[in-house]
C-alpha atoms as a printed R data frame, in Angstrom:
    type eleno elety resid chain resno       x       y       z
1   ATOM     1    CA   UNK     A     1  -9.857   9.329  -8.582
2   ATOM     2    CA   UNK     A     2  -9.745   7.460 -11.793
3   ATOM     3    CA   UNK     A     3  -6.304   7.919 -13.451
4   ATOM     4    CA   UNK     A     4  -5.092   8.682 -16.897
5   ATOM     5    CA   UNK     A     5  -1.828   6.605 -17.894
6   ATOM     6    CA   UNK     A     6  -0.476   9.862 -17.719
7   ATOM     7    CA   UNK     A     7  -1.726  10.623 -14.264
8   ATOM     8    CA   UNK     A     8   0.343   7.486 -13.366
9   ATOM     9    CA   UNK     A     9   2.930   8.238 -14.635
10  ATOM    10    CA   UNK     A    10   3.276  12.091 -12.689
11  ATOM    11    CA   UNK     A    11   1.854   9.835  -9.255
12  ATOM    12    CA   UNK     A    12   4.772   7.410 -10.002
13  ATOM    13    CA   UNK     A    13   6.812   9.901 -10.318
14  ATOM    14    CA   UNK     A    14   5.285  11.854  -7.210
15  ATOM    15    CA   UNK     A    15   5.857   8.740  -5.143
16  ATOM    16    CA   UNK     A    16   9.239   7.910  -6.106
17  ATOM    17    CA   UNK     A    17   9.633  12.103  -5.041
18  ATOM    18    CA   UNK     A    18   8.563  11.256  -1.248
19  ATOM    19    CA   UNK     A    19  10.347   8.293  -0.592
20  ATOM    20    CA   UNK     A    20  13.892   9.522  -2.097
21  ATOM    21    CA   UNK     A    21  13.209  13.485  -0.394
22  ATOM    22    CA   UNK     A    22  10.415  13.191   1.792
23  ATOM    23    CA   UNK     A    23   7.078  15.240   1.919
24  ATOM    24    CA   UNK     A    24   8.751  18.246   2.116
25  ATOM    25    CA   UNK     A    25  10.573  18.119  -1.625
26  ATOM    26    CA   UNK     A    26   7.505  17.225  -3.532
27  ATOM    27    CA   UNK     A    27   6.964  20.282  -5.742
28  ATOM    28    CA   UNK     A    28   5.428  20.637  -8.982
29  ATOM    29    CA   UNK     A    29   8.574  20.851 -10.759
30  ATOM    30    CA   UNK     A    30  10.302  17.888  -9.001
31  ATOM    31    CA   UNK     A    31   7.660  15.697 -10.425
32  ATOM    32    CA   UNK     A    32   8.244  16.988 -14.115
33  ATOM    33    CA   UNK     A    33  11.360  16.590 -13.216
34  ATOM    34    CA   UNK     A    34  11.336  12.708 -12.181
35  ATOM    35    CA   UNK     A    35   8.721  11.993 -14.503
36  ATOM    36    CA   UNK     A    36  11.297  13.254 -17.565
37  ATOM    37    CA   UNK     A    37   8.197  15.725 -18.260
38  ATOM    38    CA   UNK     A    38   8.358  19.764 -19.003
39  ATOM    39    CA   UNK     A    39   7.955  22.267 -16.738
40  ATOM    40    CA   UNK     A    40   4.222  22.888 -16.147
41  ATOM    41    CA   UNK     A    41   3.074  19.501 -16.692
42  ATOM    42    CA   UNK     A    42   1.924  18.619 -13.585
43  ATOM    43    CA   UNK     A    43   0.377  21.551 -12.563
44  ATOM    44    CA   UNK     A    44  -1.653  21.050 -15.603
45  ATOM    45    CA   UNK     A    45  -3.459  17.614 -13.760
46  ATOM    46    CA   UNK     A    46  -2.701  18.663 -10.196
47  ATOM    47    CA   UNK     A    47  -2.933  22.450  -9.479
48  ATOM    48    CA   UNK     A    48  -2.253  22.437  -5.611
49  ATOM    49    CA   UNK     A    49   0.144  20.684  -3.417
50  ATOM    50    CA   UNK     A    50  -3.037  19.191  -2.232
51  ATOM    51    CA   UNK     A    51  -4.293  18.012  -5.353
52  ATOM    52    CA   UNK     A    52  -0.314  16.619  -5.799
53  ATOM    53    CA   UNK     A    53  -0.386  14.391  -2.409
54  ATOM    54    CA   UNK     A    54  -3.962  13.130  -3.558
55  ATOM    55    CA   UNK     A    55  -2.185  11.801  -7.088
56  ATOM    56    CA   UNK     A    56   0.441  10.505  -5.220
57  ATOM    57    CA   UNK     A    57  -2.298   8.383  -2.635
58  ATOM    58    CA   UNK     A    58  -4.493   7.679  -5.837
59  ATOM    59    CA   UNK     A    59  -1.741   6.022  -7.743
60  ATOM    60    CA   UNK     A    60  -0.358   4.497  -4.536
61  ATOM    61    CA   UNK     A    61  -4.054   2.904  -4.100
62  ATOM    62    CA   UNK     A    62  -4.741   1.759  -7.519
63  ATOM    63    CA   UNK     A    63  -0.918  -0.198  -6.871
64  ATOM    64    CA   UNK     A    64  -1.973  -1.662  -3.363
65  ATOM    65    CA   UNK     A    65  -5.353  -2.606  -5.086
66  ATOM    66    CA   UNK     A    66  -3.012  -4.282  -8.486
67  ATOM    67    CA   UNK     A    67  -1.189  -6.652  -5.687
68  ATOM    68    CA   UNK     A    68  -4.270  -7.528  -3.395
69  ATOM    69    CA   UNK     A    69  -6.104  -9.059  -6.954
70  ATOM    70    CA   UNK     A    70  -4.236 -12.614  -6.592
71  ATOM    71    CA   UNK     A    71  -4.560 -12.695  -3.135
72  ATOM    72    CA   UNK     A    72  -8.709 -12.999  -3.489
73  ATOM    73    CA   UNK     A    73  -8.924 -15.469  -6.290
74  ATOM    74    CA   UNK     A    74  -6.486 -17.759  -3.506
75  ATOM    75    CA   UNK     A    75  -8.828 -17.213  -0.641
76  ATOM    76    CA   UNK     A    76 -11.331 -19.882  -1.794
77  ATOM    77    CA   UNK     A    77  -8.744 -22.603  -4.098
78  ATOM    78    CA   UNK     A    78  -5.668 -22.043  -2.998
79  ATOM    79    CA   UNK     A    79  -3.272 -21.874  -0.265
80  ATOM    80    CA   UNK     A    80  -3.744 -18.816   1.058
81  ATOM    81    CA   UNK     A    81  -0.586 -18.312   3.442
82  ATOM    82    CA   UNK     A    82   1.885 -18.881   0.486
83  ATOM    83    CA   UNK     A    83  -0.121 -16.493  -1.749
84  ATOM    84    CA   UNK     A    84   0.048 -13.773   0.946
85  ATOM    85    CA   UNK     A    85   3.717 -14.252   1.054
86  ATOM    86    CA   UNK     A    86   4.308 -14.010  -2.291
87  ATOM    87    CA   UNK     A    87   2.726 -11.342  -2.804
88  ATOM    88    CA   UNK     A    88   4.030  -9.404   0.016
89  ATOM    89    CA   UNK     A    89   7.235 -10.492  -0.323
90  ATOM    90    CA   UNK     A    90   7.082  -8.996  -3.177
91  ATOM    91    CA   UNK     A    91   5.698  -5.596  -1.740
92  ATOM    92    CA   UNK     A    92   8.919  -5.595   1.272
93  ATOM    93    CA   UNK     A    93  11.304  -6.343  -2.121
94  ATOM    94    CA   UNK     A    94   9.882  -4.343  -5.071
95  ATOM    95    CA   UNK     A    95   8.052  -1.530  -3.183
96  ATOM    96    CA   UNK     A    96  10.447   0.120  -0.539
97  ATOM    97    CA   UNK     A    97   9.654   3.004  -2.018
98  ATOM    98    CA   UNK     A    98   6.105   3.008  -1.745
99  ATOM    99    CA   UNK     A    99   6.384   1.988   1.689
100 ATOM   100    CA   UNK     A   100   8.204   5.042   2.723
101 ATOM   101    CA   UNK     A   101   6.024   7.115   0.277
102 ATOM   102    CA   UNK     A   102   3.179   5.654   2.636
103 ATOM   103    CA   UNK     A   103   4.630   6.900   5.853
104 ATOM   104    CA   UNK     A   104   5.253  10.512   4.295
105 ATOM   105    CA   UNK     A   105   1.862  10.495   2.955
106 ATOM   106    CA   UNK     A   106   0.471   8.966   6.664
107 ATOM   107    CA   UNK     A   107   2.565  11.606   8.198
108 ATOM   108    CA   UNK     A   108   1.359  14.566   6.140
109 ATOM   109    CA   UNK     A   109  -2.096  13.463   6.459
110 ATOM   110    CA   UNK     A   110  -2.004  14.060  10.334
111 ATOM   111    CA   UNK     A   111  -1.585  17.787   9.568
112 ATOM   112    CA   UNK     A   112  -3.901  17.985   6.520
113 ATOM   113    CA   UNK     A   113  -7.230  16.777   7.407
114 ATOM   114    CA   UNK     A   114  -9.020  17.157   3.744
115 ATOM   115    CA   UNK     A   115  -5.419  13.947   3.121
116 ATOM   116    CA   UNK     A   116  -6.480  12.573   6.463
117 ATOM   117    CA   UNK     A   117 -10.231  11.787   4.085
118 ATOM   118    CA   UNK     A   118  -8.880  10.419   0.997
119 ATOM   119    CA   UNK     A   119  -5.939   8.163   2.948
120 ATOM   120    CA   UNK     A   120  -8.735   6.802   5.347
121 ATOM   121    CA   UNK     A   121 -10.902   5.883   2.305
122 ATOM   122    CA   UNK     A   122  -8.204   4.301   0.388
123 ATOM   123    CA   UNK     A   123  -7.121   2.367   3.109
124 ATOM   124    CA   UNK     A   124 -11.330   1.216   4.412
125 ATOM   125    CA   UNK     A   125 -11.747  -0.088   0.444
126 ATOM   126    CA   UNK     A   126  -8.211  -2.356   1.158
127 ATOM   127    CA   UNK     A   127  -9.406  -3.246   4.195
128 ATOM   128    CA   UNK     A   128 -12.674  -4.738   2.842
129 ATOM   129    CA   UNK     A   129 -11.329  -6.457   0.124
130 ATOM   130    CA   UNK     A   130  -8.891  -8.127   3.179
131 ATOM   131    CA   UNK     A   131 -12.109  -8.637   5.215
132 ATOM   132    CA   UNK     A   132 -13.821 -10.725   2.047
133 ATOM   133    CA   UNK     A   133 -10.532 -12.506   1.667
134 ATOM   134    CA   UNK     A   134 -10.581 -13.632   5.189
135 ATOM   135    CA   UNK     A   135 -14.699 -14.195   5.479
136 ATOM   136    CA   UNK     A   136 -14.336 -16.377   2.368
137 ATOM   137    CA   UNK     A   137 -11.378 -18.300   3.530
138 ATOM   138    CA   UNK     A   138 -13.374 -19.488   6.435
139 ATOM   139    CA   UNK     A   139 -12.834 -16.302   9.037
140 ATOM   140    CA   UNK     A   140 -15.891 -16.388  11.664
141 ATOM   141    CA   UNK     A   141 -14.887 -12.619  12.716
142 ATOM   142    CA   UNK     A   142 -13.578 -11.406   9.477
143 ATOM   143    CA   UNK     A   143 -13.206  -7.239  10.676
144 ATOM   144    CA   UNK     A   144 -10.893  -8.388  13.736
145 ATOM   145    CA   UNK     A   145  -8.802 -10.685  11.648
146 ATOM   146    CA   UNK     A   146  -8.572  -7.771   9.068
147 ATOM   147    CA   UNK     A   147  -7.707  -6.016  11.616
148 ATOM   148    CA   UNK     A   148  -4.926  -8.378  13.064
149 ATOM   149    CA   UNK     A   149  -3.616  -9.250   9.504
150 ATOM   150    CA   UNK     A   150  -3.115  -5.081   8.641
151 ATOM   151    CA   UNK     A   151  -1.346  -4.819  12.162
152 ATOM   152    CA   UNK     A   152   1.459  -7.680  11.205
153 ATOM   153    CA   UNK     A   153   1.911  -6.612   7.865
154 ATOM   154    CA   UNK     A   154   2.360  -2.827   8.642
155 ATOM   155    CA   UNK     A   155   5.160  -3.543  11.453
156 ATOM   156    CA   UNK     A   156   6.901  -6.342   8.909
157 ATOM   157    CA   UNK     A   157   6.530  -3.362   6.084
158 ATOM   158    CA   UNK     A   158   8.152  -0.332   8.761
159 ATOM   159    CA   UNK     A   159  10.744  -2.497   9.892
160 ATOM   160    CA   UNK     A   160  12.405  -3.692   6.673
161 ATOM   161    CA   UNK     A   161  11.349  -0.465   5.023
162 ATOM   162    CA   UNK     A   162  12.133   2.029   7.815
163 ATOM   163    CA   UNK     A   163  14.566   0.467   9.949
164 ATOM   164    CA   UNK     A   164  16.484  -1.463   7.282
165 ATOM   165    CA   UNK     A   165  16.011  -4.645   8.955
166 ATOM   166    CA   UNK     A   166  16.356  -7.553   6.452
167 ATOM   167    CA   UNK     A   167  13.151  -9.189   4.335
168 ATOM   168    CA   UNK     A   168  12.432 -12.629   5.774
169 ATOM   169    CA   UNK     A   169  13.202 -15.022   3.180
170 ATOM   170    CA   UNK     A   170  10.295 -16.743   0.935
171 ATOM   171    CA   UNK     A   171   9.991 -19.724   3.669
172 ATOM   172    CA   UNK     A   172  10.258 -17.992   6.583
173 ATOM   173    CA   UNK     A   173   7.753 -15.257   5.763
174 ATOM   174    CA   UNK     A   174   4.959 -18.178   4.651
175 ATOM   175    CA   UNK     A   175   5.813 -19.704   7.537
176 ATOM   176    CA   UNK     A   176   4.649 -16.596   9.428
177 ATOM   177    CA   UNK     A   177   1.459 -16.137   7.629
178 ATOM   178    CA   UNK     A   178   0.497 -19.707   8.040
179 ATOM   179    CA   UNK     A   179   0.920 -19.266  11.911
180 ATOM   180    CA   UNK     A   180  -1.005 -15.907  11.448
181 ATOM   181    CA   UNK     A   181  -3.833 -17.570   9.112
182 ATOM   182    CA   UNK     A   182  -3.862 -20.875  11.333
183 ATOM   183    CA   UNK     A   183  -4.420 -19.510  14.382
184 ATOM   184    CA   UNK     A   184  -7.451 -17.405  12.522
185 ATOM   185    CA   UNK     A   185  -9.126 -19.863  10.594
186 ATOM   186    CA   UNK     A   186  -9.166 -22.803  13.244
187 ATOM   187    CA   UNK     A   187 -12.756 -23.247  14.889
188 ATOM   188    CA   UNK     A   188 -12.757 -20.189  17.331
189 ATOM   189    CA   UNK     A   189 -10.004 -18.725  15.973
């Protein structure tokens, strides 16, 4: 779904909606609300509450997408641990909110199976951009690495997001990816 700016502005707005009130508060009107919009204006771009979660997951992949861009450019000249960090660091810091917005989204697509589509798409494109990362970075088995990579970041994301648990400073948290990339991108890693 290709978005307007002002379709990302109502799917900011629709995002910041789940992850102060959960799944169950995002209405129409709570959107125009947040977004400082009139009534009726986001009915106008989304006319279901189906059509609403799928803004929300569209914006929330075109962001996802916004912070994976420096990670590729460091998979080949840079050091690719510390740029992971950064920019994830960044994600725990910045993006709480989307992180919850994720889980209500995650959650509600377990009981709406047309969600259950779009949030397995969104998150197969991610995951090939991470499998290109890794394959150009050296990986020999880029889709298990992928795979491993997702799995760390996920629990680092639900237990500073979720359980409140305290965002590993800058050095500590390269430190971590270096031990994850290391152990990856050695000969038979």
């Amino acid at each position: 779904m290709e978005l307007t700016p002002r379709g990302r502005r109502l799917g900011d707005a629709a995002i910041a909606v789940l992850a102060e009130s959960g799944s169950r508060a995002l209405t129409h009107r709570a959107v125009d609300e947040r977004a400082g919009l009139p009534p009726g204006s986001t009915s106008n771009l989304a006319r279901s509450r189906a059509a609403l979660l799928e803004l929300a997951l569209a914006r929330m992949a075109e962001l996802d997408l916004a912070a994976h861009a420096g990670i590729e450019q460091a998979a080949t000249g840079g050091n690719l641990a510390a740029t992971m960090a950064a920019a994830f660091r960044r994600v725990l810091v910045e993006d709480r909110s989307r992180a919850i917005a994720r889980y209500e989204l995650a959650l509600e697509s377990t009981r709406r199976p047309e969600l259950r589509l779009r949030f397995d798409a969104e998150s197969d494109a991610l995951n090939a951009r991470s499998r290109a990362v890794l394959a150009a970075a050296g990986s020999t088995d880029p889709d298990r690495h992928a795979r491993q990579v997702l799995a760390f970041m996920e629990g680092l994301q639900f237990v500073t997001a979720v359980d409140g648990r305290p965002v590993p400073a800058p050095a500590e948290l390269h430190r971590m990816f270096d031990d994850l990339l290391s152990g990856m991108l050695r000969p038979g890693g």
